[in-house]
LUMMARFI-652077 format. One line per 4 residues: number of its first residue (from 1); their letters; for each residue x, y, z negated of C-alpha. Coordinates in Angstrom, 1 decimal, decimal comma. Each point is the difference from the previous one (the first is absolute). Example, Ala and Ser with C-alpha at 12.3 -4.5 7.8 and 13.67 -1.06 7.14 Angstrom:
<atoms>
1) AS) 12,3:-4,5:-7,8  1,4:3,4:0,7 $
</atoms>
This chain:
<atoms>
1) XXXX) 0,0:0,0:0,0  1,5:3,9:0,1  1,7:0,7:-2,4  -2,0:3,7:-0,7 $
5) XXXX) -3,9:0,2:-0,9  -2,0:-1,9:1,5  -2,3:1,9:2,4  -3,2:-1,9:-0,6 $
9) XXXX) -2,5:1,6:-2,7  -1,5:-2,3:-2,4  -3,3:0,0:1,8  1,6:-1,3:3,5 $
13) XXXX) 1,7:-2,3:-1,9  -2,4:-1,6:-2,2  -1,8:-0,4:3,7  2,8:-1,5:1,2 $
17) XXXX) 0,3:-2,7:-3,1  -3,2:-1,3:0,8  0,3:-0,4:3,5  3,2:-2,0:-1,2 $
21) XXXX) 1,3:-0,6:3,3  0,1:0,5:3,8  1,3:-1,2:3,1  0,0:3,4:1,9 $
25) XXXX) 0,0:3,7:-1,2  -0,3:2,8:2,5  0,9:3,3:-1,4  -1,2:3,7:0,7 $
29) XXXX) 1,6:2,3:-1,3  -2,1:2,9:0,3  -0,7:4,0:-0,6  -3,4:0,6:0,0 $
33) XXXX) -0,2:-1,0:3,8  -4,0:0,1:-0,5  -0,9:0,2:3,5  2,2:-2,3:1,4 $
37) XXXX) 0,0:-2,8:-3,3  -3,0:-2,1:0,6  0,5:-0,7:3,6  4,2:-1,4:-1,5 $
41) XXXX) -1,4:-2,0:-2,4  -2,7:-1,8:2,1  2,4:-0,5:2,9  2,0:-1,5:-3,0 $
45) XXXX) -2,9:-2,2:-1,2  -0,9:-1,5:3,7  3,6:-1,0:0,8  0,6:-1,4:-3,3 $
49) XXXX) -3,4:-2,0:0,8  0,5:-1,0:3,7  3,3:-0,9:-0,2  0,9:-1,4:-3,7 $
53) XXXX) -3,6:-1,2:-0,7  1,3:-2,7:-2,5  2,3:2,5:-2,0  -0,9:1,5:-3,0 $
57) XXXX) 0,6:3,8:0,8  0,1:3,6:-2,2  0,4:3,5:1,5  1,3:2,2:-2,1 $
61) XXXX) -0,5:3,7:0,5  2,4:2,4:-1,9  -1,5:3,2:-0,3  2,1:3,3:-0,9 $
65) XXXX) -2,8:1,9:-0,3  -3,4:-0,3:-0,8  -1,3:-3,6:-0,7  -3,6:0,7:-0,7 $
69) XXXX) -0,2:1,5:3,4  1,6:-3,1:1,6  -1,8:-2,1:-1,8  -3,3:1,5:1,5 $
73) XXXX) 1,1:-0,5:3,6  0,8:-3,7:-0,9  -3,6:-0,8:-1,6  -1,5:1,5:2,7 $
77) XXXX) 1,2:-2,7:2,7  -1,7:-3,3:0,5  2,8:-2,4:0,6  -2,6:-2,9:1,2 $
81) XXXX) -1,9:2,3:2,6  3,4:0,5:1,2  1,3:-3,4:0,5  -3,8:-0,9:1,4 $
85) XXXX) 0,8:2,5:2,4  3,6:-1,1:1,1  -1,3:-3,7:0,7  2,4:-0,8:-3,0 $
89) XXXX) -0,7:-2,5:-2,5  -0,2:0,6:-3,7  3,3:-1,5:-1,8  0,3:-2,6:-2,6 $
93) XXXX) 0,9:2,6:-2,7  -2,0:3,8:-0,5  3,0:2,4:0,7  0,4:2,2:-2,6 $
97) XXXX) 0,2:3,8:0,0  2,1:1,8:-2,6  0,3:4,1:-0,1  2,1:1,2:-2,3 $
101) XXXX) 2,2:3,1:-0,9  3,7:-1,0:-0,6  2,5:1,3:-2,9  2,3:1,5:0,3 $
105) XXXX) 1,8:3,1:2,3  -1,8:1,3:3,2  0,7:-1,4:3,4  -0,2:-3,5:2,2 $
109) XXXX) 2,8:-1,8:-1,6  -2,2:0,2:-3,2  -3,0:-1,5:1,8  2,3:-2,8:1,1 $
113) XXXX) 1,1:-1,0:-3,4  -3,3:-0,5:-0,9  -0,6:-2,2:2,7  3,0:-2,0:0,2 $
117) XXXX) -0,6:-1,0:-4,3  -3,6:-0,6:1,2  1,8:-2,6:2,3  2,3:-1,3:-2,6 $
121) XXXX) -2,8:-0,2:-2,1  -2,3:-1,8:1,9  2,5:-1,9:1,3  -0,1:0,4:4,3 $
125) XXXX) 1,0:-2,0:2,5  0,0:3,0:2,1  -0,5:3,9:-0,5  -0,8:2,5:2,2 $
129) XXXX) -0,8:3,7:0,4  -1,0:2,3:2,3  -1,2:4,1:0,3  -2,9:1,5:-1,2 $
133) XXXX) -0,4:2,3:2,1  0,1:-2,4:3,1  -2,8:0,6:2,7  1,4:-2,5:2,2 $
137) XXXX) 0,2:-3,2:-2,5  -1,6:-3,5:1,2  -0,7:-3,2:-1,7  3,0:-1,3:2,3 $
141) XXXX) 2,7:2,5:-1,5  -1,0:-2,2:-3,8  1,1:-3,5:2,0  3,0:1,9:2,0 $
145) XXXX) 1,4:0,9:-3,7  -0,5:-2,8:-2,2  0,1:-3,2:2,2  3,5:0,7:0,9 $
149) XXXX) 0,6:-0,5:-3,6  -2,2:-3,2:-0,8  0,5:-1,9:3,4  3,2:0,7:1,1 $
153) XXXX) 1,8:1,3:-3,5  1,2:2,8:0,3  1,0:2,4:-2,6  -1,0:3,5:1,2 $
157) XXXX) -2,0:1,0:3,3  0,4:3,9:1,5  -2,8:1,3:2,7  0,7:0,7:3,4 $
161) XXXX) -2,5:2,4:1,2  -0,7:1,6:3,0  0,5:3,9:-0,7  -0,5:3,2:1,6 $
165) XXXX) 3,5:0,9:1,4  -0,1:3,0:-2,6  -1,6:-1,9:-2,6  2,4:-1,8:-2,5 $
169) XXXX) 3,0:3,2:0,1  1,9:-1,1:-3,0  0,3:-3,2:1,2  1,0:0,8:3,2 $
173) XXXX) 2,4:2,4:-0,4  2,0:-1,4:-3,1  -1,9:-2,7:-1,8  0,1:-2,9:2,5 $
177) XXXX) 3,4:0,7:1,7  2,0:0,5:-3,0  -1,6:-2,5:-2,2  0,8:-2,2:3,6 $
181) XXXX) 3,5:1,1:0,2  0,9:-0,4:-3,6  -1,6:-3,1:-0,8  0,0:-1,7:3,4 $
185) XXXX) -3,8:-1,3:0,5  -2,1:1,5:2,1  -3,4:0,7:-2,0  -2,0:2,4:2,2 $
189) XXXX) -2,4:1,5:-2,8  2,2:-0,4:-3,5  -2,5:2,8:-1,6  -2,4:-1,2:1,8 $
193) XXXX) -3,0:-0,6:-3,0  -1,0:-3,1:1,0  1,9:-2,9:-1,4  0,0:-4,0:-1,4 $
197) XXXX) 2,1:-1,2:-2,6  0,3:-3,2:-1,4  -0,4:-0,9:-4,1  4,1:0,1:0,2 $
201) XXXX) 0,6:3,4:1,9  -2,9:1,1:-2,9  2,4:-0,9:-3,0  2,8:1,5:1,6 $
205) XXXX) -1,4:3,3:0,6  -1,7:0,2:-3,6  3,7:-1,4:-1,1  1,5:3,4:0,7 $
209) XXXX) 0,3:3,4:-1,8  -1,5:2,0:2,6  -3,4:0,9:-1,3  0,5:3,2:-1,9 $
213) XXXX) 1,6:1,8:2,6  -0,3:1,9:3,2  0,0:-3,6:2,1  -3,3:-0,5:-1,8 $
217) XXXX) -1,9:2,7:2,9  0,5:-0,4:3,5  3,2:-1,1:0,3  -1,0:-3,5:-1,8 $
221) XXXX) -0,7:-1,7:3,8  3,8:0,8:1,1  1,0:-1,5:-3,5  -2,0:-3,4:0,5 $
225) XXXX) 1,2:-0,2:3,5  3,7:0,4:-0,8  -0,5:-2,3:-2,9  -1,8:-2,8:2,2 $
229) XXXX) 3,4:0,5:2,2  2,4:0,0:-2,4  -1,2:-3,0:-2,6  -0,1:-1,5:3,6 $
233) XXXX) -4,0:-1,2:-0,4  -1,5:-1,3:3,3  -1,2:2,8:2,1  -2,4:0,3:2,9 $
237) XXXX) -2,1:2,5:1,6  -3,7:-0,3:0,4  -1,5:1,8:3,3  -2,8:2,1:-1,4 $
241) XXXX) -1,1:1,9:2,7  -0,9:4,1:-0,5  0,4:1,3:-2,9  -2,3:3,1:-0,5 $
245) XXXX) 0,3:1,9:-3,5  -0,5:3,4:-0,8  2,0:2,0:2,3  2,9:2,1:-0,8 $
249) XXXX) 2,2:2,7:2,2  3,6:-0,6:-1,3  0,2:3,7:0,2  -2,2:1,1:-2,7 $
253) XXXX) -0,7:-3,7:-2,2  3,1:-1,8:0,0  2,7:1,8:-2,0  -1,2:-1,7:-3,5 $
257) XXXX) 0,2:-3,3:1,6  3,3:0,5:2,0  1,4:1,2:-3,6  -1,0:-3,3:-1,5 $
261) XXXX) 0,8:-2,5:2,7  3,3:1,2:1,0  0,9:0,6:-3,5  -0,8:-4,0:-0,6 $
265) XXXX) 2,3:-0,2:3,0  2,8:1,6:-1,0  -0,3:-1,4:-4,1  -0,2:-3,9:1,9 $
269) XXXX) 3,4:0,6:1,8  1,2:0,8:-3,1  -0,8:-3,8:-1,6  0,2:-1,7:2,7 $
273) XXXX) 3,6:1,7:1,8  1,7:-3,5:-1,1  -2,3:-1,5:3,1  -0,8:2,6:2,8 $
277) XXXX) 3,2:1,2:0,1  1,4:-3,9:1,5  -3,0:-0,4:2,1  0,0:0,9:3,9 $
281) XXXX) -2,6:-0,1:2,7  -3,4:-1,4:-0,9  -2,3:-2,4:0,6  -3,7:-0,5:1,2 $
285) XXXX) -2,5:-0,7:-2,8  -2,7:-3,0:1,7  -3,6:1,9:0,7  -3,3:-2,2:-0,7 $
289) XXXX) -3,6:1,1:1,3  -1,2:0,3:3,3  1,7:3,0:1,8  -2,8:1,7:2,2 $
293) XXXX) -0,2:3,2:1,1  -1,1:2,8:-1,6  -0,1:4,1:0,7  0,2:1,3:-3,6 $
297) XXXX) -1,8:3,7:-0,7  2,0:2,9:0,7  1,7:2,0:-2,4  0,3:3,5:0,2 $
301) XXXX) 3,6:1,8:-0,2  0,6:4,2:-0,7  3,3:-0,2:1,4  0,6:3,6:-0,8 $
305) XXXX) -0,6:-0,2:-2,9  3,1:-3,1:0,3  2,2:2,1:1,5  -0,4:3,2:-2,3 $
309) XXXX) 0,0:-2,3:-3,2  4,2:-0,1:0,8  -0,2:3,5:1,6  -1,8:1,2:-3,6 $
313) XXXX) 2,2:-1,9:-2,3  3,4:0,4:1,6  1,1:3,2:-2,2  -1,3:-1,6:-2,9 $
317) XXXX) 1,7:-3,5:0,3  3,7:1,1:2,2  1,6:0,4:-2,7  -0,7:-3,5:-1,5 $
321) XXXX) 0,3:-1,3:3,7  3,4:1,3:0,2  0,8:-1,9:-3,3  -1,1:-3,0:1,3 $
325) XXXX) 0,8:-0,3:3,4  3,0:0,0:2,2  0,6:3,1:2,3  -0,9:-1,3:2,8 $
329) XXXX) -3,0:-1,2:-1,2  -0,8:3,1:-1,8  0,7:2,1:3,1  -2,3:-1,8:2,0 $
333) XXXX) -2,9:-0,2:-2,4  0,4:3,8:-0,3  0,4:0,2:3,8  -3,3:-2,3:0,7 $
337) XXXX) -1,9:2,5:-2,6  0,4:2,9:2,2  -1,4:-1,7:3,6  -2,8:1,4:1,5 $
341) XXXX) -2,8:-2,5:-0,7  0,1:-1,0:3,6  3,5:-1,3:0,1  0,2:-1,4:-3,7 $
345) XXXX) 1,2:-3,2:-0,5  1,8:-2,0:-2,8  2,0:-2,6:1,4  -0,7:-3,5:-1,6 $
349) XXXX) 3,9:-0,8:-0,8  0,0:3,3:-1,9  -2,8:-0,7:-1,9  1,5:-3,8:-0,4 $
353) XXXX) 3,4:1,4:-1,8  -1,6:3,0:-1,5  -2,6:-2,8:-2,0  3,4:-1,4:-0,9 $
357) XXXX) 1,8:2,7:-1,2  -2,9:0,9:-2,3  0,1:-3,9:-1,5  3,4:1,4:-0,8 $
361) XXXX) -0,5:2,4:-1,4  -2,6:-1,8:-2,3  2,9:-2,2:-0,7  2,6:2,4:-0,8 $
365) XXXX) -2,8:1,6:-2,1  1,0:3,5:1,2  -3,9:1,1:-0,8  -3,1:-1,3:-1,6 $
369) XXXX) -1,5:-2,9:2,0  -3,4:1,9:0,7  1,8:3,4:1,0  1,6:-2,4:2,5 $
373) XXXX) -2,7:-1,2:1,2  -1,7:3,2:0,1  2,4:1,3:2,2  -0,6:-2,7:2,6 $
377) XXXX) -3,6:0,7:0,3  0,5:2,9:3,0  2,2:-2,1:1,5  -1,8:-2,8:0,3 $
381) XXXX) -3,0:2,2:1,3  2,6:1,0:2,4  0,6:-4,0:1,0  -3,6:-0,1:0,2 $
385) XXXX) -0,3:3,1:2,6  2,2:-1,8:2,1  -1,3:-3,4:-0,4  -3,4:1,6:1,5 $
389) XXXX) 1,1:1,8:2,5  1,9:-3,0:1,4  -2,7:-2,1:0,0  -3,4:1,9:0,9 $
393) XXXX) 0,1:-1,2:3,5  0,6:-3,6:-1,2  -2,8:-2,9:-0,8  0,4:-2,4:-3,8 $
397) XXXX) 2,5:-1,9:1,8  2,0:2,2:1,3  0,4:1,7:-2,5  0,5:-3,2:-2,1 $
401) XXXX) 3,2:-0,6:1,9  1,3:3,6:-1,0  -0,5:-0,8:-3,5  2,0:-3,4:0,2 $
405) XXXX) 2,9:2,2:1,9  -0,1:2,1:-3,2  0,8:-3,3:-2,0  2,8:-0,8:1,9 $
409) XXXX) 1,3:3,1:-0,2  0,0:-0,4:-3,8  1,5:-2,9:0,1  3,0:0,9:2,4 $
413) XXXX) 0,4:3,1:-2,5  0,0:-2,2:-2,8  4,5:-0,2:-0,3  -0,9:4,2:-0,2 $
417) XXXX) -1,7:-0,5:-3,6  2,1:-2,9:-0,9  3,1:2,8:0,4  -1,6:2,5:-1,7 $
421) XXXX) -1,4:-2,5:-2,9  3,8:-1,4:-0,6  1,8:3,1:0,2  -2,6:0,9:-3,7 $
425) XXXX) 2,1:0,9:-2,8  -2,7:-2,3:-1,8  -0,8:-3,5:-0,3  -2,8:-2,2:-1,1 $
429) XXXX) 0,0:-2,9:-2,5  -3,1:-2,0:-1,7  -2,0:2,3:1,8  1,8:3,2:-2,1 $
433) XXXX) 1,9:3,2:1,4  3,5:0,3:-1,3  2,4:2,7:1,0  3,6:-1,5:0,5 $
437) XXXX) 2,1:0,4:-3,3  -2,6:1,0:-2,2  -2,1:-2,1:-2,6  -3,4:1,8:0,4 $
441) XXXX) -2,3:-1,4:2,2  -2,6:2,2:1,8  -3,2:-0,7:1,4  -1,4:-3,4:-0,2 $
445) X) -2,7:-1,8:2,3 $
</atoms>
């Protein structure tokens, strides 16, 4: 179990006593997603029924806001019209439905905790969770998660969606090609929100002293991924079609987020340098599902609003950017600030060394992790300028192919961060910062 306060309240748990047991949990971890909550929890319901009709099944909603008013959408839907209407039998065992508000600090990772000691509670063959804010969620995307784990046993299954070229940012830009480069698997969506675990990836993650901190928000789906890779668990991909969720233009939603995930990014080199730093190339992860075609919803982009992010916040981060970068780097960056929007343009092997020589500078500790990250964030806008003007004349695919050059790109640049990580008056041991010739350690993770 983890080793801080449990997460379950004494209410969920006593609930969870006298259910005693389970074979599989699906989790939602949720934030007052009232619109979009009922229509999750029945597509949960009906694949749970259609496709593991014998298994004795619990969803577990983990509210971080208001239960009552969850709870209210839930009593409202008739589970049995619903499965009379699919043409799906009803299951050996009455799935049960648990709402309840987790303890402990705000944010996803939270949720998950409460979920993943439901599992070890209840003891699962399989877990699995998905968004609650999904609009796009089918009673397949339940099998697609969990059977991975009970037929073909596998430890921990990502999603591969089909996503708006400009949906997904993050993990285009710096998510999925660094996590690829450093780690050398190629999961397409590691934050992508859906995801199966097995009862043994479960008592690993609740194993670890992650809960109290900032891994415990979004960056908790990059952590679970790079744990999956690293405690080298059985890993697959499940094709899940389009994802649609509430929309957000990177521009004016995502700087929270990117602060989180990246951060995660940058704290996981740190514990796991001993690994990524002997690993080169990578390799594919196997895809299950049926791959058909789909043309996800269009996402709407205010690339000016990109471009003048970097224009707006150069004065304010140069200095910093000076400190941190090389001078040819910073010269350019300063040089790309000053295009005219029509002929600006951040080349991708600058942004490649530039993401590296802010991991360095993480490493070297030459400023607080989050002022490091904040000073990405126009940046990366910038990245994100580019990315879209490269690829508004291009379909899914092709832009899909651009994305994968990206990788490689990261990969190639990988001996340029393996330089710059050596050449740190700092090492690492047991997971602890030491500075050569002195006793004190610093930060730990």
């Amino acid at each position: 179990m983890s080793k801080q306060g449990s997460a379950i309240d004494q209410k969920t748990g006593e609930r969870l006593d006298k259910i005693k047991n389970a074979d599989i949990l699906v989790g939602i971890p949720s934030y007052q997603s009232l619109k979009s909550i009922g229509r999750v929890v029945i597509a949960c319901a009906l694949g749970l029924a259609k496709y593991f009709p014998q298994k004795k099944s619990v969803i577990l909603i983990s509210e971080g806001g208001s239960v009552e008013k969850t709870e209210a959408v839930i009593k409202e839907l008739n589970i049995e019209n619903e499965l009379d209407r699919a043409f799906i039998s009803k299951p050996i065992f009455q799935t049960d439905i648990l709402v309840s508000k987790y303890l402990g600090s705000s944010g996803k990772g939270t949720a998950l905790k409460e979920i993943f000691e439901a599992a070890h509670i209840l003891n699962v063959e399989a877990c699995c969770t998905v968004d609650s804010d999904l609009r796009s969620i089918t009673p397949e995307w339940i099998e697609l998660l969990v059977a991975p784990i009970i037929i073909k046993k596998f430890g921990f299954v990502t999603p591969y969606y089909s996503r708006h070229k400009y949906d997904g940012t993050i993990t285009n830009m710096i998510a999925y090609p660094l996590t690829r480069a450093l780690y050398g698997r190629r999961v397409r969506q590691p934050i992508g929100g859906e995801f199966g675990f097995s009862s043994e990836l479960v008592k690993s993650f609740l194993s670890k002293d992650v809960w109290e901190t900032d891994i415990a928000k979004f960056g908790i789906d990059i952590w679970m991924t790079t744990v999956a890779i690293h405690e080298k668990f059985k890993i697959c991909q499940s094709f899940l079609g389009v994802k649609i969720h509430d929309e957000k233009d990177p521009a004016k939603s995502l700087s929270p987020m990117f602060i989180q995930v990246v951060g995660t990014l940058f704290q996981l080199m740190e514990m796991y340098h001993n690994e990524w730093i002997n690993i080169q190339g990578s390799r594919p992860t196997a895809i299950w599902g049926f791959e058909s075609e789909f043309e996800p919803r269009p996402i709407k982009i205010d690339l000016d609003n990109l471009i003048n992010t970097l224009k707006i916040n150069t004065s304010r981060y140069q200095g910093l950017w000076k400190k941190i970068l090389s001078s040819e780097n910073y010269n350019k960056i300063i040089e790309i600030a000053e295009l005219d929007d029509k002929y600006f343009e951040l080349p991708l092997e600058l942004w490649v060394k530039i993401i590296y020589e802010f991991v360095s500078a993480y490493h070297k500790r030459q400023e607080e992790l989050r002022t490091i990250i904040e000073a990405l964030i126009p940046i990366y806008f910038a990245m994100v300028a580019s990315f879209v003007k490269k690829t508004r004349q291009l379909d899914t695919y092709q832009t899909e192919e651009i994305i994968n050059h990206y990788c490689e790109i990261f990969e190639d640049l990988k001996p340029y961060l393996i330089n710059l990580w050596t050449s740190n008056p700092y090492r690492f041991s047991d997971n602890k910062l030491h500075k050569a010739g002195r006793k004190n350690p610093g930060k730990s993770y």
